[in-house]
Backbone as JSON, one array per atom type, in Angstrom:
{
  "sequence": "XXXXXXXXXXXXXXXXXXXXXXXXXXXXXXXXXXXXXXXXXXXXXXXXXXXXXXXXXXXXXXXXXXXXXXXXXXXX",
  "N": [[0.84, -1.18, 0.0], [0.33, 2.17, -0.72], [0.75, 5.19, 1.16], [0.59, 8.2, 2.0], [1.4, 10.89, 3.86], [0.37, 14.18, 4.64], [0.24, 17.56, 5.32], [-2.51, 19.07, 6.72], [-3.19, 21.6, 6.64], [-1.2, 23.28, 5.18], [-0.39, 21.33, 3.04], [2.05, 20.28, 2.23], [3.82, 17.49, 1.48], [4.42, 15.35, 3.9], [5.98, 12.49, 4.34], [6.14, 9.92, 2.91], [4.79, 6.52, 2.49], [5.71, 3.37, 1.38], [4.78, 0.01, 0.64], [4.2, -3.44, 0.47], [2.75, -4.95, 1.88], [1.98, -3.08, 3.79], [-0.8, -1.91, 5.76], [-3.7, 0.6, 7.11], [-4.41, -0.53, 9.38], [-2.02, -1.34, 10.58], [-0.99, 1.11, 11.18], [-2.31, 1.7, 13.12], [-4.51, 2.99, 12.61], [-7.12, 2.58, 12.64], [-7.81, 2.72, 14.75], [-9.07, 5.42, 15.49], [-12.09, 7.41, 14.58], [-15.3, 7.06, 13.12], [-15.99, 9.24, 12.03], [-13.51, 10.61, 12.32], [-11.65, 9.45, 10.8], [-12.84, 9.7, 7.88], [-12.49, 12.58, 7.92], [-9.74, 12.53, 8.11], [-8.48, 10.59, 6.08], [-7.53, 10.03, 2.53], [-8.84, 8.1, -0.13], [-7.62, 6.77, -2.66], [-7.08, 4.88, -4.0], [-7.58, 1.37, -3.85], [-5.27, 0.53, -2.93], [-3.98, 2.81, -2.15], [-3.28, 5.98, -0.68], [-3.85, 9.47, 1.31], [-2.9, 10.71, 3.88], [-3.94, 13.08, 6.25], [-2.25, 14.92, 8.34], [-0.77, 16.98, 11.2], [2.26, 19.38, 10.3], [5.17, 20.17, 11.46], [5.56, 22.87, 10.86], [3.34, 24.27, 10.79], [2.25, 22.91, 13.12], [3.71, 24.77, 14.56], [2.45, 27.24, 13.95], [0.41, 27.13, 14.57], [0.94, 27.41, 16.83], [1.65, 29.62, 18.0], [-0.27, 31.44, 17.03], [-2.45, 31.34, 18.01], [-5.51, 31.74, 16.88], [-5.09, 31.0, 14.33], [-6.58, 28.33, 14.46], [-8.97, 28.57, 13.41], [-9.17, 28.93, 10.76], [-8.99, 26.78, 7.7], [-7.15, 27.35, 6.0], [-3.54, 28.25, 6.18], [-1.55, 31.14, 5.31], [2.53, 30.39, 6.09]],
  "CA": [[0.0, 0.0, 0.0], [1.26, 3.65, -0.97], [0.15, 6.15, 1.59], [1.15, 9.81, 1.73], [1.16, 12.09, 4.77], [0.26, 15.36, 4.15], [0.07, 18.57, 6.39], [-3.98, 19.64, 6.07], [-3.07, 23.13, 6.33], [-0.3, 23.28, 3.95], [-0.86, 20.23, 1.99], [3.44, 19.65, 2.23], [4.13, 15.98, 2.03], [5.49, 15.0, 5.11], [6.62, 10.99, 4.41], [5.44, 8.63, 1.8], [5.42, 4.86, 2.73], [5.32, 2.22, 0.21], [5.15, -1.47, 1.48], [2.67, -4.24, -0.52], [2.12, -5.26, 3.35], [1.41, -2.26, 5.06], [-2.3, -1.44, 5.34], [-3.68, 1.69, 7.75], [-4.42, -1.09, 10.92], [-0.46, -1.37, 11.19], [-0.47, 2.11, 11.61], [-2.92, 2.29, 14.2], [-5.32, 4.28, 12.01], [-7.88, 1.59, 12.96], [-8.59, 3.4, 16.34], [-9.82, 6.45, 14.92], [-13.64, 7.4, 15.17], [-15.37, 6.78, 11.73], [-15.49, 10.75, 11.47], [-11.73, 11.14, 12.43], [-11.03, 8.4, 9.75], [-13.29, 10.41, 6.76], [-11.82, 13.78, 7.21], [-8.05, 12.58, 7.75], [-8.05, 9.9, 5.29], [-8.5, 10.08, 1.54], [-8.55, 7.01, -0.55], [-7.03, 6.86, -4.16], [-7.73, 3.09, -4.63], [-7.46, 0.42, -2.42], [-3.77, 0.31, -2.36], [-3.66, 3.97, -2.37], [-4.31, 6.79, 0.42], [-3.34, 10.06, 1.94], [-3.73, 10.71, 5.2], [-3.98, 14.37, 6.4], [-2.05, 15.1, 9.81], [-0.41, 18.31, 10.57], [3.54, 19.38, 9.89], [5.98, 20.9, 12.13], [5.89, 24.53, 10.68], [1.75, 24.66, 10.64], [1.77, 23.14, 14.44], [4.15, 26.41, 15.27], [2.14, 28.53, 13.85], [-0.9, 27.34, 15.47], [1.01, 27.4, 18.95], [2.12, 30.81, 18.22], [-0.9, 32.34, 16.75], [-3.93, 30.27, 18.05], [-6.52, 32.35, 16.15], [-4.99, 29.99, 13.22], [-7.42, 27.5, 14.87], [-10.57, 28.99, 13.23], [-9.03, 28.89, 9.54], [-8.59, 25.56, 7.19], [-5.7, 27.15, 5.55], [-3.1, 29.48, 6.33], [0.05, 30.98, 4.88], [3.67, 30.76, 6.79]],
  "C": [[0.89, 1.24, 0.0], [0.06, 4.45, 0.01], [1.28, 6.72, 1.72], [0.58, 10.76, 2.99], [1.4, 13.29, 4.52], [-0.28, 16.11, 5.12], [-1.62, 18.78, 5.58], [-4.16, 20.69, 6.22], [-2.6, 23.41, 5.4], [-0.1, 22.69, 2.45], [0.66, 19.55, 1.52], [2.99, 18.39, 2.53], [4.84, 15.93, 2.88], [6.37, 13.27, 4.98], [5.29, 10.31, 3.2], [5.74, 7.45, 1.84], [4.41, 4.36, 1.63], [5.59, 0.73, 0.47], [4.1, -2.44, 1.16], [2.33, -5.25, 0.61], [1.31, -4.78, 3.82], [-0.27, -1.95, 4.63], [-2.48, -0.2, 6.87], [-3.83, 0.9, 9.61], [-3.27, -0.51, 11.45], [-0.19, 0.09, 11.71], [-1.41, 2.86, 12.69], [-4.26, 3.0, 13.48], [-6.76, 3.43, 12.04], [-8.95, 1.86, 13.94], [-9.33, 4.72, 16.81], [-11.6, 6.29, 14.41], [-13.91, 6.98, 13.28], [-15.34, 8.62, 11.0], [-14.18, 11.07, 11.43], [-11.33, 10.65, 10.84], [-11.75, 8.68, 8.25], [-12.86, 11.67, 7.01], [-10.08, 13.85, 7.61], [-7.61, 11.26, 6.62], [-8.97, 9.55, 3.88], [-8.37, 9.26, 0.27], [-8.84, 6.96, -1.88], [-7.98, 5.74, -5.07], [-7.39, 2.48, -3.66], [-6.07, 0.01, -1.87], [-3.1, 1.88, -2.31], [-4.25, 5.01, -1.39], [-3.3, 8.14, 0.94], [-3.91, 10.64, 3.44], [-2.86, 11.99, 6.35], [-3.49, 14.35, 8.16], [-1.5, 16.58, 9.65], [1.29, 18.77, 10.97], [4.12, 20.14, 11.17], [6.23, 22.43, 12.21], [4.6, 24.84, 10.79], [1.88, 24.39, 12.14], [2.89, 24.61, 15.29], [3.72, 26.97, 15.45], [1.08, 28.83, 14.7], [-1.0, 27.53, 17.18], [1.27, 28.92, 18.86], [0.83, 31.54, 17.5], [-2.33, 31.34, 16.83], [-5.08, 30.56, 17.52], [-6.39, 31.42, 14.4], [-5.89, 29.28, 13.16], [-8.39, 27.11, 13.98], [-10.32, 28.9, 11.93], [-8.73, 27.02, 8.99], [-7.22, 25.7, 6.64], [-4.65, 28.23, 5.88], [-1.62, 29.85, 5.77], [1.17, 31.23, 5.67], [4.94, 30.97, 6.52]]
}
């Protein structure tokens, strides 16, 4: 399976795993509500997925300017 982590502010790829094993259990993504698991994960094809978390320079911004909160996207 090819999944793709991607900031959901930014939309930067953060890591791309490719492994004709891995599926989203292994990664825990199993334990997520069925809403968590439709707006962070968005499915290509069945061996295909990205799955929206958020990056190192977007959670800055949002610690340093928490009014970020209230927006979907923002520029930094």
């Amino acid at each position: 399976m090819l999944i793709h982590y991607r900031c959901k502010h930014c939309h930067t790829t953060i890591a791309d795993l490719n492994h004709d094993r891995l599926n989203l259990e292994q990664l825990g993504l199993n334990h997520l509500t069925t809403d968590q698991r439709q707006r962070m994960i968005k499915y290509y094809s069945p061996n295909e997925a990205d799955v929206y978390v958020i990056c190192e320079s977007c959670e800055s911004a949002l610690y340093h300017y928490p009014s970020y909160h209230e927006m979907d996207y923002f520029i930094h």
